[in-house]
TORRO-461938 format. One record per atom (N, C-alpha, C, CB): z, y, x; residue number from 1; residue in one letter. Coordinates in nm, 4 decimals. Glycine has a CB too. Example, Ala and Ser with C-alpha at 12.3 -4.5 7.8 and 13.67 -1.06 7.14 Angstrom:
<recs>
0.7800:-0.5690:1.3190:1:A
0.7800:-0.4500:1.2300:1:A
0.7800:-0.3300:1.3200:1:A
0.9046:-0.4473:1.1308:1:A
0.7080:-0.2250:1.2850:2:S
0.7140:-0.1060:1.3670:2:S
0.7870:0.0030:1.2900:2:S
0.5725:-0.0598:1.4084:2:S
</recs>
This chain:
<recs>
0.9562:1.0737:0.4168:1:X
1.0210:0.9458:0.4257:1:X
1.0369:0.9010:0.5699:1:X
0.9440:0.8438:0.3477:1:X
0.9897:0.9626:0.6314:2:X
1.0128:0.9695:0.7832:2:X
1.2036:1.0103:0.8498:2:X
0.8894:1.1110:0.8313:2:X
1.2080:0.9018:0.9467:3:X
1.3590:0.9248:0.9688:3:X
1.3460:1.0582:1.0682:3:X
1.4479:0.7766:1.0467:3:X
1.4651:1.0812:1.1462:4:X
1.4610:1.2159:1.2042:4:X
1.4282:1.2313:1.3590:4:X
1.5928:1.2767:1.1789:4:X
1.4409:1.0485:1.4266:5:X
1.3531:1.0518:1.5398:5:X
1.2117:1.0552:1.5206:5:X
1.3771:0.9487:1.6154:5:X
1.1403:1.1056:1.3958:6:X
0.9705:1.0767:1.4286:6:X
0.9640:1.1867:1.4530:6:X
0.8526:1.0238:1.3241:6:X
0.8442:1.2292:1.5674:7:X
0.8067:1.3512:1.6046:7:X
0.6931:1.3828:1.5318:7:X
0.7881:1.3628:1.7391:7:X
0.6416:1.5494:1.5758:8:X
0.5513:1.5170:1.4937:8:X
0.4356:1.5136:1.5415:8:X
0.5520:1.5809:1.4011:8:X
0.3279:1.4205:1.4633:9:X
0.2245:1.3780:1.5261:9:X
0.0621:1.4746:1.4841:9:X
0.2286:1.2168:1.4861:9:X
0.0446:1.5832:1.5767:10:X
-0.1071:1.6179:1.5414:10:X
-0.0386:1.7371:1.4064:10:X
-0.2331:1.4397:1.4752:10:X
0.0949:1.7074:1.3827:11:X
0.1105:1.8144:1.2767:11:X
0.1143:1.7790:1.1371:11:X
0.0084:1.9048:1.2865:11:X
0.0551:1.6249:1.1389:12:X
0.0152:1.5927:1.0104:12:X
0.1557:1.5159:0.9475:12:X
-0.1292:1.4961:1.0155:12:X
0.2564:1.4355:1.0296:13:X
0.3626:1.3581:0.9982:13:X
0.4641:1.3944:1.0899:13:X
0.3334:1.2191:0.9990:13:X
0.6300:1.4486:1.0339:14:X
0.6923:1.4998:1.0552:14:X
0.8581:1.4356:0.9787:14:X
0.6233:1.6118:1.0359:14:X
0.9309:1.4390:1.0619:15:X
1.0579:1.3881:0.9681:15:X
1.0709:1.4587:0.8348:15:X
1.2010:1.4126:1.0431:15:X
1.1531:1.4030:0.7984:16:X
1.2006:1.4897:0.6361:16:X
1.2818:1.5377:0.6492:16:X
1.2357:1.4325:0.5091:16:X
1.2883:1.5932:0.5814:17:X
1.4115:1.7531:0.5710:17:X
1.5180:1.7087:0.4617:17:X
1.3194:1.9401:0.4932:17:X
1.4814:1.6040:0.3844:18:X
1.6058:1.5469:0.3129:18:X
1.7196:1.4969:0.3789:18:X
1.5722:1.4462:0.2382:18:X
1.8155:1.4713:0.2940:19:X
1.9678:1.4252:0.3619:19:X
2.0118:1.2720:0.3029:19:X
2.1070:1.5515:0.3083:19:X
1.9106:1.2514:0.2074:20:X
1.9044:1.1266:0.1492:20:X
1.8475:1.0105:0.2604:20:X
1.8115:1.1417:0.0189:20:X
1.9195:0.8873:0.2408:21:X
1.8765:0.7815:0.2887:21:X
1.7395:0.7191:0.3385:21:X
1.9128:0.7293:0.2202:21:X
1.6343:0.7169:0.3927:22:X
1.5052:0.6791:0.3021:22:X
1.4794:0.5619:0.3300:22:X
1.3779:0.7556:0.3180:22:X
1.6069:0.4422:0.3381:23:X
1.5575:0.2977:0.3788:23:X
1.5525:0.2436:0.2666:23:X
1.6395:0.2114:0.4738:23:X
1.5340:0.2714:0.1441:24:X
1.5148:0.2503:-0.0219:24:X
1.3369:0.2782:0.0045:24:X
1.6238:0.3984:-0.1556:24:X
1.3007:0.3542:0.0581:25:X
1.1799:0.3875:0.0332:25:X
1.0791:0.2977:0.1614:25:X
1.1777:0.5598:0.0327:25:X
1.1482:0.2945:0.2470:26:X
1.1249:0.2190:0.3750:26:X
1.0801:0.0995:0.2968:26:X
1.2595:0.1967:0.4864:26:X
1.1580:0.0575:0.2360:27:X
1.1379:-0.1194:0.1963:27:X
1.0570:-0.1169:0.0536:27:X
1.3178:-0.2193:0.1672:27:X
1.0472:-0.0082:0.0274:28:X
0.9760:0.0120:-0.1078:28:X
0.7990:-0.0123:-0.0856:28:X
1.0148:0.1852:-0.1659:28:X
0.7735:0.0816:0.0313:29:X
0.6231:0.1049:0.0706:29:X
0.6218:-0.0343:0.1378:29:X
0.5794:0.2520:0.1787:29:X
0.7232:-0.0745:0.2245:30:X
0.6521:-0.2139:0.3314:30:X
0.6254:-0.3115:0.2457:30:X
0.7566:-0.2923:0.4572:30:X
0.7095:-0.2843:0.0927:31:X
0.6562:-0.3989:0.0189:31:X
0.5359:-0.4429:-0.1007:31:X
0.7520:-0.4258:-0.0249:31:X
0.5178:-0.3228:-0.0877:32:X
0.3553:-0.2457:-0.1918:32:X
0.2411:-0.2867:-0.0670:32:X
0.3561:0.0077:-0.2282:32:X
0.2619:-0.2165:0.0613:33:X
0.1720:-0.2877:0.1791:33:X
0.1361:-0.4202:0.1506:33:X
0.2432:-0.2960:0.3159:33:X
0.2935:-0.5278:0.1433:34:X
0.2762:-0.6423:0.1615:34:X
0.2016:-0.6846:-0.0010:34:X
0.4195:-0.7087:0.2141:34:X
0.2123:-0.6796:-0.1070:35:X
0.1766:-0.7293:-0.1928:35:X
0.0483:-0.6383:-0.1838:35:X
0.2687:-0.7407:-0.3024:35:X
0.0177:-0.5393:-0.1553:36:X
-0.1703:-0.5149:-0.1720:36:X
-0.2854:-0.6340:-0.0773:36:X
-0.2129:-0.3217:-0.0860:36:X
-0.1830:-0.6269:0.0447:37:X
-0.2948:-0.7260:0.1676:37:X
-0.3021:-0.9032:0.0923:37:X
-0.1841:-0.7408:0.3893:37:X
-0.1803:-0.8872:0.0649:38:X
-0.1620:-1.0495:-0.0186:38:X
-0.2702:-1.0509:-0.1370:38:X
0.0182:-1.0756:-0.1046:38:X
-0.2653:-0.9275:-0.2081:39:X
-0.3637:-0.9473:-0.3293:39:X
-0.5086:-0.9227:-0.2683:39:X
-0.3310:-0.8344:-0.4618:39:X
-0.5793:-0.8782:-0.2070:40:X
-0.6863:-0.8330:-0.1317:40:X
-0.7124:-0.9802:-0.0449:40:X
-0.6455:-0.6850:-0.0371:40:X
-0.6765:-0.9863:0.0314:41:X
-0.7379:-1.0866:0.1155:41:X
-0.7091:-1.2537:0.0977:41:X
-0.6960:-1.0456:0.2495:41:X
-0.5822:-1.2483:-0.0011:42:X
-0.5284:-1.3911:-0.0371:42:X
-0.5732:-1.4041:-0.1771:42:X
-0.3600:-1.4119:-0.0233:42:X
-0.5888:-1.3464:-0.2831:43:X
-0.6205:-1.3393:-0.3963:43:X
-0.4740:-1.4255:-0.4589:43:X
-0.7771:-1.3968:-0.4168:43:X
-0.3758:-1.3368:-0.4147:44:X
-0.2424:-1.3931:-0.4923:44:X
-0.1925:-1.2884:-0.5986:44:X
-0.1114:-1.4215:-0.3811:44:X
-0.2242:-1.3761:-0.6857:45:X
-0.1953:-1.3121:-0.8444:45:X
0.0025:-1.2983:-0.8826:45:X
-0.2873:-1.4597:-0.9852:45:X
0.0498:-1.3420:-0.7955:46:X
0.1525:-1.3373:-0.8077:46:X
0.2013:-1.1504:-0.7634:46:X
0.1990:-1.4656:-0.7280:46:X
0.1223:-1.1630:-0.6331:47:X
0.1503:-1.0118:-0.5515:47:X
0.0718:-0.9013:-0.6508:47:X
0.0687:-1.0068:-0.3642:47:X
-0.0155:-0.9271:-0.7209:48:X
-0.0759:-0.8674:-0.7619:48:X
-0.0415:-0.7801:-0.8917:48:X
-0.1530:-0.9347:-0.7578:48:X
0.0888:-0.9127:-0.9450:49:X
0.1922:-0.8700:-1.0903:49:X
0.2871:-0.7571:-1.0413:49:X
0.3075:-1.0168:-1.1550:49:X
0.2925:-0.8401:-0.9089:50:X
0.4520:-0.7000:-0.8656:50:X
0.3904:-0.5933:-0.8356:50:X
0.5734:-0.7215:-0.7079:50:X
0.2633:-0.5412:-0.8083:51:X
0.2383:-0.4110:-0.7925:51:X
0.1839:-0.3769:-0.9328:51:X
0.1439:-0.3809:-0.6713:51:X
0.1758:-0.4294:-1.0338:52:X
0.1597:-0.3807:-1.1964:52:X
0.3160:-0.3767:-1.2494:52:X
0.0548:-0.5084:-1.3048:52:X
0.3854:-0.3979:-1.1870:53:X
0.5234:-0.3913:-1.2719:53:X
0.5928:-0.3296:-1.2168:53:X
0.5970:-0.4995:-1.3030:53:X
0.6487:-0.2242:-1.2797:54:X
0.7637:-0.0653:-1.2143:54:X
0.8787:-0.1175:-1.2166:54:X
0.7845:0.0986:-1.3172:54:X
0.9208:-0.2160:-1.3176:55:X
1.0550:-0.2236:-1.3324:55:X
1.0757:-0.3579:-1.1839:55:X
1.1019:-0.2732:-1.5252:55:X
1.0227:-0.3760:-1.1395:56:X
1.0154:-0.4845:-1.0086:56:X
1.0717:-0.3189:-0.8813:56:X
0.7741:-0.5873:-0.9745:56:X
1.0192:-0.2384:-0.8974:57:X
1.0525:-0.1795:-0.8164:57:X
1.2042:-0.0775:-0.8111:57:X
0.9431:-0.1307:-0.8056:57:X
1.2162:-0.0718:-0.6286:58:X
1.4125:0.0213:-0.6514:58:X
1.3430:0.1639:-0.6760:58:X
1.5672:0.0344:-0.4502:58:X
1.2347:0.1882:-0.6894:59:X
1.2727:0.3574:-0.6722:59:X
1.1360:0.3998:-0.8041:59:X
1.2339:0.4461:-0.4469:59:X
1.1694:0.4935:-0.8443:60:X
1.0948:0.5511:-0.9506:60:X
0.9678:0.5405:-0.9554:60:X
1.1130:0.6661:-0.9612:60:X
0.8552:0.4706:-1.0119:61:X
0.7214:0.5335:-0.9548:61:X
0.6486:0.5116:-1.1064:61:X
0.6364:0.4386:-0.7967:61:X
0.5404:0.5739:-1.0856:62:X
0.4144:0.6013:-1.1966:62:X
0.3124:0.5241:-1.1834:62:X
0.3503:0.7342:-1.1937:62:X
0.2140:0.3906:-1.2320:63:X
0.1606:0.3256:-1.1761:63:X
0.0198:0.3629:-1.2418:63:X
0.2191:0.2023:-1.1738:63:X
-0.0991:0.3167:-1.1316:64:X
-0.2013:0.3935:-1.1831:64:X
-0.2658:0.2638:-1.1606:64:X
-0.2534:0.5400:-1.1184:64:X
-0.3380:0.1869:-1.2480:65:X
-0.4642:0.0407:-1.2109:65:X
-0.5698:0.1159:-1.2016:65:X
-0.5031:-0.0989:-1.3401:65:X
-0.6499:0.1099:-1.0853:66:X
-0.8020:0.1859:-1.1178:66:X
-0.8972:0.0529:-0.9954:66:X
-0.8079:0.4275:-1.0425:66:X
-0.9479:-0.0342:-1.0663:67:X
-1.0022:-0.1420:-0.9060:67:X
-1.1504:-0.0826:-0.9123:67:X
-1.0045:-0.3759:-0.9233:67:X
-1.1802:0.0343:-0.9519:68:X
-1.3060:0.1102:-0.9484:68:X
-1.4037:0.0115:-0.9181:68:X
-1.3091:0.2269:-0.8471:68:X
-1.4203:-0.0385:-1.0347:69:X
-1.5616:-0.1422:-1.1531:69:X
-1.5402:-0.2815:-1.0529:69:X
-1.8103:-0.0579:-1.1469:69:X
-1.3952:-0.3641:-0.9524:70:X
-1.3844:-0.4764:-0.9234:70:X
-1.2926:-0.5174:-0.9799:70:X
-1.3840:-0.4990:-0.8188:70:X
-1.2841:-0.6701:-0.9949:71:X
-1.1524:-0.7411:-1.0522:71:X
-1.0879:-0.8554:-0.9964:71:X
-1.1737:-0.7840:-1.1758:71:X
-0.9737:-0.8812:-1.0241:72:X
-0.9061:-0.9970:-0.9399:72:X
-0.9525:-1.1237:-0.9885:72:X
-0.7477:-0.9979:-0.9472:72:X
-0.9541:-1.2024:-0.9521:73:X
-0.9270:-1.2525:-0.8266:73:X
-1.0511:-1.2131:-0.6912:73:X
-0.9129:-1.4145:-0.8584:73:X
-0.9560:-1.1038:-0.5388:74:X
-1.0904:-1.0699:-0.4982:74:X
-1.0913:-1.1386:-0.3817:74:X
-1.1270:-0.9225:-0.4841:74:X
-1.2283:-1.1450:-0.3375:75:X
-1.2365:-1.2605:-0.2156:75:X
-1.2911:-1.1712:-0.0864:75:X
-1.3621:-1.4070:-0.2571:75:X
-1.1995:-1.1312:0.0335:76:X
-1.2283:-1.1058:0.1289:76:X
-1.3368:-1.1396:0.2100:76:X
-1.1552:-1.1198:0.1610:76:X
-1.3553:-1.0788:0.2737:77:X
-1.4858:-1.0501:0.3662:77:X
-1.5687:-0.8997:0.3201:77:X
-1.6039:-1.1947:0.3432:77:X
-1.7109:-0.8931:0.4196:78:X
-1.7618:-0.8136:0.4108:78:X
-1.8964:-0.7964:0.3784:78:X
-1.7321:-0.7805:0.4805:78:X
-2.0046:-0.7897:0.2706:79:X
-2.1124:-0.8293:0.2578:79:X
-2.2281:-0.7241:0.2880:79:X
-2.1101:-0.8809:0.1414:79:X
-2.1414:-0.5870:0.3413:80:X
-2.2821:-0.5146:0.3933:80:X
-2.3244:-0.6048:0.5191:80:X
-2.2588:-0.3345:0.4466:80:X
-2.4969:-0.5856:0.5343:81:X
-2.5482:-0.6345:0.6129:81:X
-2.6497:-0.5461:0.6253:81:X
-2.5666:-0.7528:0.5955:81:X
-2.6491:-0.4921:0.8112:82:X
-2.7541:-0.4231:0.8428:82:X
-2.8516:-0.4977:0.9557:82:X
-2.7019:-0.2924:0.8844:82:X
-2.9493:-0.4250:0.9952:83:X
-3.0282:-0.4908:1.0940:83:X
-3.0926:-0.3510:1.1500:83:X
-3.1402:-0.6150:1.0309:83:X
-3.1331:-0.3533:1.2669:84:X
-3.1517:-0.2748:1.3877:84:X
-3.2803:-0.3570:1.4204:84:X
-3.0199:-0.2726:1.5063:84:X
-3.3667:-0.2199:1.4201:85:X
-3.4890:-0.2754:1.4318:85:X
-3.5347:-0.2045:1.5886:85:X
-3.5893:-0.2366:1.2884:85:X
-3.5829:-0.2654:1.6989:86:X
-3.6442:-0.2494:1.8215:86:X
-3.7560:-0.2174:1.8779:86:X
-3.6362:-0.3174:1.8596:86:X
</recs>
């Protein structure tokens, strides 16, 4: 999904070899980005529907729910806590 100025980086990401468009897919991922950070750190249930619903999306996909044993509404931050002893 990479256009044909990306170089490649380390080997790992490289343009595509397709001839197809990929600004369908461009706006597809920036907007799965945007509705995961919205559901994660905002606890917006709204963002949270559009990444459960395929037919919301332009391009084909298979959707998988797995919040491995958490549930929405989730509340950001971080609760490991260590201490360093001297």
């Amino acid at each position: 999904m990479n256009d044909a100025d990306v170089t490649s980086i380390g080997g790992v990401a490289c343009a595509s070899q397709n001839t197809e468009d990929d600004g369908i897919y461009h706006d597809h991922i920036a907007d799965l980005v945007q509705h995961f950070i919205a559901t994660i750190f905002d606890g917006d249930a709204d963002a949270e529907a559009q990444l459960n619903d395929a037919s919301s999306m332009q391009v084909a996909v298979e959707l998988l729910k797995d919040y491995n044993g958490h549930s929405a509404p989730f509340k950001a931050g971080c609760t490991l806590k260590s201490s360093v002893s001297v």
